[in-house]
C-alpha positions as CSV (number, residue, x, y, z in Angstrom):
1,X,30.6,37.1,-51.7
2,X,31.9,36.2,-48.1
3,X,29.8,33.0,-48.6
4,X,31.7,32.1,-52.2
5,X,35.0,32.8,-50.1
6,X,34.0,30.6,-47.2
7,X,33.3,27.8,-49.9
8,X,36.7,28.0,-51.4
9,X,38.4,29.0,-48.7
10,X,36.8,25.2,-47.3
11,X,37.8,23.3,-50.7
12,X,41.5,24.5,-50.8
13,X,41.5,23.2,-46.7
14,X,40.2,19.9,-48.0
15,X,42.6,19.0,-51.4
16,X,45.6,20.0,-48.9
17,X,44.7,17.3,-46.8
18,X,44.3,14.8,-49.6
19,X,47.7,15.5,-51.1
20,X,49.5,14.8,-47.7
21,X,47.4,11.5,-48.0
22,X,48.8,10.9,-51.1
23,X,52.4,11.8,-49.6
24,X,53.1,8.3,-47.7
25,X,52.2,6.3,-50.9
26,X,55.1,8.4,-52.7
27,X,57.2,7.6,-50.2
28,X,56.9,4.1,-50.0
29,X,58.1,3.8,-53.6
30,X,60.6,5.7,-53.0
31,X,62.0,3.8,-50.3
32,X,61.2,0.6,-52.5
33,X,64.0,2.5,-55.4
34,X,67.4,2.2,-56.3
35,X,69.4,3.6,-53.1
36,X,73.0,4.5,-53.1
37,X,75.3,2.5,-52.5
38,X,77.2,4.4,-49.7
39,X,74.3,5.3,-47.6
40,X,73.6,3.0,-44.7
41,X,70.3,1.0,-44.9
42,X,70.0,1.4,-41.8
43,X,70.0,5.2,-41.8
44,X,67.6,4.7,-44.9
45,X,64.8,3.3,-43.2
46,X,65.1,5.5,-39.8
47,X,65.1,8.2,-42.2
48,X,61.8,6.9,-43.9
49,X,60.6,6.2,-40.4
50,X,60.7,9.9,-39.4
51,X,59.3,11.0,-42.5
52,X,56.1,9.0,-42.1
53,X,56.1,10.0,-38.7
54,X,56.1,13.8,-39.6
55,X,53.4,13.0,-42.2
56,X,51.1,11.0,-40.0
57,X,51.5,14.3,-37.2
58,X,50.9,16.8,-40.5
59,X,47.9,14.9,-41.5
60,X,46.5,14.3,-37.5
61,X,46.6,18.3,-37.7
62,X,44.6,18.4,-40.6
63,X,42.1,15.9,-39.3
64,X,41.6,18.0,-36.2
65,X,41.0,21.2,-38.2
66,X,38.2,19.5,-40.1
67,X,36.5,18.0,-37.3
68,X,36.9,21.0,-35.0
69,X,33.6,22.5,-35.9
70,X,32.2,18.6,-35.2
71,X,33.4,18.3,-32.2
72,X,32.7,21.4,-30.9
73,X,28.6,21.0,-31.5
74,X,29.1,17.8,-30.0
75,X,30.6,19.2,-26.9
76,X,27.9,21.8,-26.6
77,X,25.1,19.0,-27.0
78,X,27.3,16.6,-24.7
79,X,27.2,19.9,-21.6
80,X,23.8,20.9,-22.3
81,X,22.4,17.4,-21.7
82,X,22.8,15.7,-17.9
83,X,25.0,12.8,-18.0
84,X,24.4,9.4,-17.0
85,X,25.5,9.0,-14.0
86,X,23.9,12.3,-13.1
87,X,20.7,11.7,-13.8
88,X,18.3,10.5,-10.2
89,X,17.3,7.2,-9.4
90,X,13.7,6.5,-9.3
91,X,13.0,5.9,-5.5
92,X,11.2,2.9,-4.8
93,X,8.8,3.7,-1.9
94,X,7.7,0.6,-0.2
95,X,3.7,0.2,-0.2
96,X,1.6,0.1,2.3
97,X,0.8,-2.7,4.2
98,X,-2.7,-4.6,3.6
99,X,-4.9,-5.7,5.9
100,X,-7.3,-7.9,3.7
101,X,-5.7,-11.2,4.1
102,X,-5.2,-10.9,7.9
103,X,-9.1,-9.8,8.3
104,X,-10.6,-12.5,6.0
105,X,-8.2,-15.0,8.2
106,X,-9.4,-14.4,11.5
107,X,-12.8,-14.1,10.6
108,X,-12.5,-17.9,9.5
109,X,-10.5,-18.8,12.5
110,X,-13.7,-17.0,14.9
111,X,-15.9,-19.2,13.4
112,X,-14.2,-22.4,13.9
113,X,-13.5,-21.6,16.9
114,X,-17.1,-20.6,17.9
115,X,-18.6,-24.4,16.7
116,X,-15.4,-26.1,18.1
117,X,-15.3,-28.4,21.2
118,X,-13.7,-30.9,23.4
119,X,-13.0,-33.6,20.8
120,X,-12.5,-31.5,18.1
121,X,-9.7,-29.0,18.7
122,X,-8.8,-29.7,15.2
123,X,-11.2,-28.2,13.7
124,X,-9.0,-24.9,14.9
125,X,-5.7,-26.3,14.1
126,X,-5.7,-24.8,10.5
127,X,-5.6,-21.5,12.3
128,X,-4.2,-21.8,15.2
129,X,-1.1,-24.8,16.1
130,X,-0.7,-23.9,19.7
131,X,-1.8,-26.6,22.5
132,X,-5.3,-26.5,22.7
133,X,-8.0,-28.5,24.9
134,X,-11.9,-27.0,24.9
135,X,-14.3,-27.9,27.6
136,X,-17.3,-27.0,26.1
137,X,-19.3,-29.7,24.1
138,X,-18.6,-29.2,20.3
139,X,-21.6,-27.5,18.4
140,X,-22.5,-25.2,21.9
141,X,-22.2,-21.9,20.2
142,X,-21.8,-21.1,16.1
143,X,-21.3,-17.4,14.4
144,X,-24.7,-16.7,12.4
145,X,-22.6,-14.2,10.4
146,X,-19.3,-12.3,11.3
147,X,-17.7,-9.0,10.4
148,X,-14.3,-7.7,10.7
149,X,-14.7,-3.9,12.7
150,X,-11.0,-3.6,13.2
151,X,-7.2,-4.7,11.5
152,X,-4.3,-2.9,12.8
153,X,-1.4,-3.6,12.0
154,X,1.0,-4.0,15.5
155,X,4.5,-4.1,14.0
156,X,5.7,-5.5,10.2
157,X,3.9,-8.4,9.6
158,X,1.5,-8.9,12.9
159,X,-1.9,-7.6,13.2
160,X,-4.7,-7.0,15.7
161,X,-7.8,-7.7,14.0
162,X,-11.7,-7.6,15.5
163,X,-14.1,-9.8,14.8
164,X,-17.7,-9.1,15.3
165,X,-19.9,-12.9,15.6
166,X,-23.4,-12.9,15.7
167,X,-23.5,-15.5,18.0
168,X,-26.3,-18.4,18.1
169,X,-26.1,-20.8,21.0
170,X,-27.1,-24.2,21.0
171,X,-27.9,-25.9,24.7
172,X,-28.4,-29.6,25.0
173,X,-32.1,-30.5,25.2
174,X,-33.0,-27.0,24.2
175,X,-33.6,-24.9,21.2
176,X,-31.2,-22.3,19.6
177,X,-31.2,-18.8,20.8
178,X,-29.6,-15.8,19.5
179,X,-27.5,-14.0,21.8
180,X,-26.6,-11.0,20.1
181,X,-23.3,-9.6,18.5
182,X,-20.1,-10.6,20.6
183,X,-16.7,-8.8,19.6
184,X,-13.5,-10.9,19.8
185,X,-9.8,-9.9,19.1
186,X,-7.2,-11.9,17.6
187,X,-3.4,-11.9,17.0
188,X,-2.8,-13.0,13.5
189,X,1.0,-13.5,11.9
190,X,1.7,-12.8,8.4
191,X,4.3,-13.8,6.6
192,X,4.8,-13.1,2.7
193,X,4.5,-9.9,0.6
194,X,3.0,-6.3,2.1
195,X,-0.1,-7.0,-0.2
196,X,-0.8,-9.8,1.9
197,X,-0.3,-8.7,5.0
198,X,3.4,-9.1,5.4
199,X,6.7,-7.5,6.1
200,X,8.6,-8.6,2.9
201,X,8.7,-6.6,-0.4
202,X,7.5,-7.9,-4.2
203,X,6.3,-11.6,-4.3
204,X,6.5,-14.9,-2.2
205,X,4.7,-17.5,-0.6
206,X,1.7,-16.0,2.0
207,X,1.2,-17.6,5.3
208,X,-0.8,-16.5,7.9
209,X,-1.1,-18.0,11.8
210,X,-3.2,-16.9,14.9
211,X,-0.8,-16.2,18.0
212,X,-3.7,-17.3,20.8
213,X,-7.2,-18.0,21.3
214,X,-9.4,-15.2,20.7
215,X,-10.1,-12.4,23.4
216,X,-13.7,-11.2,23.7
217,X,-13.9,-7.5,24.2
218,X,-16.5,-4.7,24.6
219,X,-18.4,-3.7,22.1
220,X,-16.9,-0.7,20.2
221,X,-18.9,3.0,21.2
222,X,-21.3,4.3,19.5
223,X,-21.1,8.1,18.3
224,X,-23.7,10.7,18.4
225,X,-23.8,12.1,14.9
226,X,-23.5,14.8,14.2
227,X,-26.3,18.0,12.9
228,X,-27.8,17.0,9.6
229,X,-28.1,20.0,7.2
230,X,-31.9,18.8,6.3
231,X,-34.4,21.0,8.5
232,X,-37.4,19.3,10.2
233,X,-40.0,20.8,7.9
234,X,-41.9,18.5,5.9
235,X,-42.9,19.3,2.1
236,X,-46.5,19.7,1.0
237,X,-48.2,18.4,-1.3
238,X,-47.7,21.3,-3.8
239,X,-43.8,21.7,-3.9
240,X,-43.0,20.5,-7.4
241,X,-40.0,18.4,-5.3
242,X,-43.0,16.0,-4.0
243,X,-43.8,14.6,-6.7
244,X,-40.3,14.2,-8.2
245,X,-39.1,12.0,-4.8
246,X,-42.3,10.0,-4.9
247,X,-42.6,9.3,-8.9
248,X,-38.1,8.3,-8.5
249,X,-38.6,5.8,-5.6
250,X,-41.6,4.4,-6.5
251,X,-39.7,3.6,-10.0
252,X,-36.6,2.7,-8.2
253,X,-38.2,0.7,-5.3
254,X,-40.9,-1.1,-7.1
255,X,-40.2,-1.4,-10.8
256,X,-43.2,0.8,-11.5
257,X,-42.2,3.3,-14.3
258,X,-39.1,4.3,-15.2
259,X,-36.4,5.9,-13.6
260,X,-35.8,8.6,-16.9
261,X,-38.5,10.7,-16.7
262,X,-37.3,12.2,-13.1
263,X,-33.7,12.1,-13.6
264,X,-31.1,14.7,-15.1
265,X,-30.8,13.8,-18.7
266,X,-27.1,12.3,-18.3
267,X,-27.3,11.1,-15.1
268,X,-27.8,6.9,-15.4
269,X,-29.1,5.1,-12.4
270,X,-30.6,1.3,-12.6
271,X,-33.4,0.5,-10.5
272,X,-33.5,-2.0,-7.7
273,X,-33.8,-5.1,-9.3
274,X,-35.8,-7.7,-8.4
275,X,-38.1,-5.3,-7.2
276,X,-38.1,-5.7,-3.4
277,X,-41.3,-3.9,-3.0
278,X,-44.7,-3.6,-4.0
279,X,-45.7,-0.5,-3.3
280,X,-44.6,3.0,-1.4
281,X,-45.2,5.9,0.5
282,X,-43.7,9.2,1.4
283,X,-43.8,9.8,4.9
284,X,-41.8,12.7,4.7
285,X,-39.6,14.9,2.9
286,X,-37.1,17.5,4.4
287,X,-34.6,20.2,2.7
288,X,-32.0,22.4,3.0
289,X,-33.4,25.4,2.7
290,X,-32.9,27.1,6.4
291,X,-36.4,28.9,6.4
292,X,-37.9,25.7,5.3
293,X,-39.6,25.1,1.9
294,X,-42.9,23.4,2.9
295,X,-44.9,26.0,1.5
296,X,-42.8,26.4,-2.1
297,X,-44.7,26.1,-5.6
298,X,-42.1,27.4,-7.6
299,X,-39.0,25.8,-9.4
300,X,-36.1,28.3,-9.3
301,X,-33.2,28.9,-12.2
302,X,-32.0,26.0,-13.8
303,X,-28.6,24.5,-12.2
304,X,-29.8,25.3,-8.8
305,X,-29.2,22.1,-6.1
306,X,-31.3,21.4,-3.2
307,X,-31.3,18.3,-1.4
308,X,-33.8,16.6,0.7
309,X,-33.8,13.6,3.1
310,X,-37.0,11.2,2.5
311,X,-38.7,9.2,4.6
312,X,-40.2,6.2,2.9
313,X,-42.9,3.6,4.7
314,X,-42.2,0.6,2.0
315,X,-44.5,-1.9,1.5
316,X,-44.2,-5.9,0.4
317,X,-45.3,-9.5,1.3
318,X,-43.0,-9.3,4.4
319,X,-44.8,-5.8,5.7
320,X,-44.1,-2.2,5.9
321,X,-40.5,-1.2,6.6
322,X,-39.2,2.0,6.9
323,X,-36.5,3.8,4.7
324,X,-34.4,7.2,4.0
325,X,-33.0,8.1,1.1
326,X,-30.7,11.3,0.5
327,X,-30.8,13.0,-2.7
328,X,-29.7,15.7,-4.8
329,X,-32.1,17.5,-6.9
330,X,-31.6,19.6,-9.8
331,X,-34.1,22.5,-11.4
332,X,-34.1,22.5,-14.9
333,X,-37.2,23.8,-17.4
334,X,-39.3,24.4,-14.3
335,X,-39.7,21.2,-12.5
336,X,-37.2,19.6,-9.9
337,X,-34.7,16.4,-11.5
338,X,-33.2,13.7,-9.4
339,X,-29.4,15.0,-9.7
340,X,-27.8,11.9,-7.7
341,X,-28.6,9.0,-5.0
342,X,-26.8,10.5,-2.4
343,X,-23.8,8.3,-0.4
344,X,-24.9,9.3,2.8
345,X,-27.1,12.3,4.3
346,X,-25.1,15.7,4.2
347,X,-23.7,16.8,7.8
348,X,-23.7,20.5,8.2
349,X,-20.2,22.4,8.1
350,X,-18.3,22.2,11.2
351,X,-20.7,19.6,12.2
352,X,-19.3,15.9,13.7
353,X,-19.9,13.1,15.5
354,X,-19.4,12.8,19.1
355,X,-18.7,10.4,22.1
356,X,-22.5,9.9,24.3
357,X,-22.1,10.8,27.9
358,X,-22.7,7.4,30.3
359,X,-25.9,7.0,31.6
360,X,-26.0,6.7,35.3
361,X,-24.8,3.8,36.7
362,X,-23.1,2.7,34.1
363,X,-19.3,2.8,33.9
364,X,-17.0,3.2,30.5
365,X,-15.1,0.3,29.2
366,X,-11.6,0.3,30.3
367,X,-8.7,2.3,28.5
368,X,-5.3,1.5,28.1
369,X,-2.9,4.4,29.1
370,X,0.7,4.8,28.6
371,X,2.7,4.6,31.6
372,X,4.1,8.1,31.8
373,X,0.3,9.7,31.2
374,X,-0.5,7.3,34.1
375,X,2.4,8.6,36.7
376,X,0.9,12.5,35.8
377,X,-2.8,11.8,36.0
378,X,-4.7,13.6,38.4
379,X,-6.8,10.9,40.2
């Protein structure tokens, strides 16, 4: 019943507003009659004015009644959702910096400079435009191969980067002789985009300069490393994992076999290919296993890890060479799975590597220190 009244009550509020629509056409034609001819035109049509005036208002009231329930779910939407303007701009984080370009650039600029000589200096000019004379004959000294151990970047768009040159020299009348790795540090400039190297953001054109001739420097120290978490007992013959590590490498290492039958079924690995070997041995496996596993001839529940460090004596036209390989093993159905090649032997928890002691009578390379650790020093 209240719903019946709510429609009717709706349809009488509707056919009033159409009949005050209708209202200005009656009007009109009224206005458009016979008038008398003692009444002022002029009052007439003010008169007519008004009257449309006061319709127009009626009919703007109606208008609002029927829209109010419009406009107010409109307003609610409008409040409940954030506006424009008050929604956050997405931050745009510049990224970091990359040393790639730098690197690859001064390892090119080592080795020109490296075969360069008096008489051609210009061999270097492509890297380096400052004023440049060599004394030593072209050809004395070429990089075998070079490696880039170091690019830091030294403010936006300048870089410190080390080169390390296997160095071959060349003496007149005399044959070439290796000397070993030197280390050289450059000053490269880069100009363009922060994904080459530079200071400025998005795209443009790359450039890159060397600020000097390059410094040679001490070799970088070598660490101690750190406590492996394989034990120093070696496997027998009858642990099940024996066979597993020899049956895997030889597959891997020689093309003998196939890799599936000692891996986890899911786990895909491709062997070395061309096969660099011909045959192999096992010198030695160790585990993890803190009371050692030497002795074992059981496989425990399947899912449990264990992973072992091989030694592996590797044998081909060349000679014997020695090898280790780190890997995960899996138990599963009673025998021991190749799980995963391992990326590097596991360290023990807590364990890391640490700077060697100097041997006696020798004296560490020198370090820069900042001025006002230097006035407090204790000498």
């Amino acid at each position: 019943m209240k719903r019946g009244r709510s429609r009717a009550r709706r349809k009488d509020i509707k056919r009033a507003a159409l009949r005050e629509l209708e209202l200005p056409d009656q009007v009109d034609e009224d206005a458009d009659g016979a008038q008398p001819d003692d009444e002022p035109i002029g009052w007439q049509t003010s008169a007519a004015t008004m009257a449309g005036a006061a319709r127009l208002a009626r009919i703007g009231v109606w208008a609002a009644l029927l829209a109010g329930p419009l406009l107010g779910g409109a307003a609610l939407l409008g409040g409940s959702a954030p506006g424009a303007a008050a929604r956050p701009t997405p931050s745009t984080s510049s990224m970091a910096a990359s040393g790639t370009g730098p690197a690859g650039f001064a390892q090119l600029y080592v080795q020109a400079y490296l075969a360069a000589g008096n008489g051609t200096e210009n061999n270097v000019a492509p890297y380096y435009s400052g004023t440049l004379s060599l004394n030593n004959p072209p050809a004395a000294r070429t990089a075998a191969t070079t490696v880039v151990m170091a690019s830091t970047q030294v403010s936006p768009g300048y870089w410190s980067v080390t080169v390390a040159a296997d160095v071959v020299a060349h003496p007149q009348g005399g044959s070439a002789t290796d000397t070993g790795l030197h280390y050289f540090q450059v000053g490269i400039e880069a100009t363009g985009p922060e994904a080459a190297g530079g200071a400025q953001q998005g795209t443009g054109p790359v450039g890159y300069t060397a600020t000097s001739l390059p410094a040679e420097i001490s070799a970088p120290s070598s660490l101690r490393p750190g406590v492996l978490v394989y034990g120093a007992s070696t496997l027998s013959s009858t642990d099940p994992a024996q066979a597993t590590v020899s049956g895997f490498l030889s597959a891997y290492l020689t093309g003998t076999g196939q890799l599936g039958p000692y891996t986890t079924p899911g786990v895909v690995m491709n062997p070395v290919s061309p096969a660099p070997y011909s045959s192999i041995t096992i010198a030695g496996i160790s585990d993890d296993n803190p009371a050692g596993a030497g002795g074992s001839t059981t496989v425990p529940a399947d899912g449990t890890l264990r992973r072992v460090l091989a030694q592996v004596n590797a044998t081909s036209d060349a000679g014997t060479f020695s090898l280790n390989y780190a890997l995960t093993l899996r138990a599963r159905a009673g025998r021991w799975e190749v799980h995963a090649l391992d990326l590097a032997p596991h360290l023990a928890p807590g364990s890391a590597g640490s700077m060697p002691s100097p041997a006696a009578g020798t004296t560490q390379p020198p370090v820069a220190v900042p001025a006002a650790t230097a006035s407090t020093a204790t000498p």
